[in-house]
N, C-alpha and C positions, 0 to 999 in steps of 0.2 A: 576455382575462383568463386564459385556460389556460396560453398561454407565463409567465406571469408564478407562477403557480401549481408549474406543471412546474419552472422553475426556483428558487423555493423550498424544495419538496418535495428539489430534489436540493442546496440549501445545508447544509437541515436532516440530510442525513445522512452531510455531508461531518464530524461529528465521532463518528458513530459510530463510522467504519470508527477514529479513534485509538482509539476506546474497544475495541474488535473486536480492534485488536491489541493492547492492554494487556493482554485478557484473554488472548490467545494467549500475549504475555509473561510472564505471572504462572502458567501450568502449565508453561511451559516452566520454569520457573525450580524448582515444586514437585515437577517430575519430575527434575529435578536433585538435591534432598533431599526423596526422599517419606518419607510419614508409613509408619510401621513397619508400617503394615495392609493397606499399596500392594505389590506382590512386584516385585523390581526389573525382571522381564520386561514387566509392565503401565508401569511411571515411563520404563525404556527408547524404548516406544513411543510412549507420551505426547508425548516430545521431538520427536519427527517429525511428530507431530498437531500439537504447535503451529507447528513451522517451516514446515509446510503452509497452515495456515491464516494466518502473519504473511505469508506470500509470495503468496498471493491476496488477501488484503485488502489489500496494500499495491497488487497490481496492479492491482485493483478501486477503490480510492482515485486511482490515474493516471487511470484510464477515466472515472471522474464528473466530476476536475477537467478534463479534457479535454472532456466533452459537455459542462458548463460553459459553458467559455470560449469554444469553436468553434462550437457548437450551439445555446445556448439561448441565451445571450447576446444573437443575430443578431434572437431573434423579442420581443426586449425593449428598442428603441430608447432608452427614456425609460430605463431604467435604466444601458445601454449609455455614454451620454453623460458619465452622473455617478460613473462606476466611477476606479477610481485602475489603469489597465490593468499600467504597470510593478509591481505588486503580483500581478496572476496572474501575470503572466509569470514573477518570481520566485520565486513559491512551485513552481511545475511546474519550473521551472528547477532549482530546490534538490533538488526530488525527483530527476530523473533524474540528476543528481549525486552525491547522498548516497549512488542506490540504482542503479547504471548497469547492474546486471546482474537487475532485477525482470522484463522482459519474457523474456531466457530463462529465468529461475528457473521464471518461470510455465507457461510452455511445456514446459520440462523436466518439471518436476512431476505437471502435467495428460496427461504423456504417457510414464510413467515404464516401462510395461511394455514399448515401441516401444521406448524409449530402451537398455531392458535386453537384449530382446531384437535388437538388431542394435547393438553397441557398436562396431562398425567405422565407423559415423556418429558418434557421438557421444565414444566415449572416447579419451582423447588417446592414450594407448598402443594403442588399437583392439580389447583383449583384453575388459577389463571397464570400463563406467561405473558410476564408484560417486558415491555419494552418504554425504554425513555428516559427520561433526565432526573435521577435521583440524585444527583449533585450538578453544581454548577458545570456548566461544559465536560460532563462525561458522559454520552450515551449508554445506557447498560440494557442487557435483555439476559433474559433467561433462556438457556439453552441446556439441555439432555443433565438440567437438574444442578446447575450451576448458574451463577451468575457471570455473565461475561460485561466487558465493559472498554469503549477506547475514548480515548481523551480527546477532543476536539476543539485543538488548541495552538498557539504561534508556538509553544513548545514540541508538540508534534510535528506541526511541519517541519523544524528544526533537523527534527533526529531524525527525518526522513530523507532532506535534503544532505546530508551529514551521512549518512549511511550510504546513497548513491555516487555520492562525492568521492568517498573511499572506495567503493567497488569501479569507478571506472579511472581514480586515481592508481590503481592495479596495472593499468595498460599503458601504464608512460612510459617505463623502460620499454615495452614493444613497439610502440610508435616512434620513440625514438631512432630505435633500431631499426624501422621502417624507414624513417625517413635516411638514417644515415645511408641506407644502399640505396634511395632514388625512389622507393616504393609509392611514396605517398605524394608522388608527383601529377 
């Protein structure tokens, strides 16, 4: 009963992580016009706190759907059976799509002092890695000599909310079938 538990426990917080990034979205958005009491050095930094935290919780959101599918899944036979599989597959499919550069963003990010101090690894000119807003609402950084980049945007959260929507749209036929024997009583 614990596999079944375990993988519950990590269903249930497969819509945090959209809620996690909405709120990330929503200061990024108010450090873009803060309120007159905010001094634009504080709203400045703000924007990076949240493109920090949209780019971990998205990469943290791959990592669940992935223990998920690969891992819990294995120790849940009876649920296994009655899953719609072309439906994870999709949704992890859409993410690394929509977002193909979240695993270096993370990595970049998590390792921003390395990254800064030795930019002959990392930046594509080799002089300086920089990081930040060369187009509207797109965070980018230079990482291992490419430029990486995520959108920070009500379009993202979209295809994110839209992506988990389908990954746990996967489990209806099982729940159903849960509930049709009493299971979920």
């Amino acid at each position: 009963m614990s596999a079944i538990k375990d993988l519950h426990a990590h269903l249930l917080g497969l819509p945090y992580s959209v809620l996690a990034w909405e709120a990330a979205l929503l200061l990024y958005e108010t450090a873009k016009r803060p309120p007159s009491t905010i001094p634009s050095t504080v709203a400045q930094r703000w924007r990076f706190v949240a493109c920090h935290e949209c780019i971990l919780e998205l990469y943290h959101l791959r990592a669940r759907l992935e223990r998920v599918h690969s891992v819990l899944l294995k120790g849940c036979p009876s649920i296994h059976m009655s899953l719609e599989t072309a439906k994870l597959k999709a949704a992890r499919k859409r993410l690394d799509d929509d977002f193909p550069h979240i695993e270096a963003l993370r990595h970049a990010t998590a390792h921003k002092g390395e990254i800064e101090a030795f930019p002959e690894q990392h930046a594509i000119d080799t002089k300086f890695a920089l990081s930040g807003f060369r187009e509207p609402d797109r965070y980018s950084l230079e990482y291992k000599g490419q430029m990486r980049f995520l959108d920070i945007n009500t379009q993202s959260l979209l295809d994110i909310a839209e992506a988990v929507q389908t990954f746990l749209d996967a489990f209806a036929p099982a729940a159903k079938r849960l509930d049709d024997e009493g299971h979920l009583n």
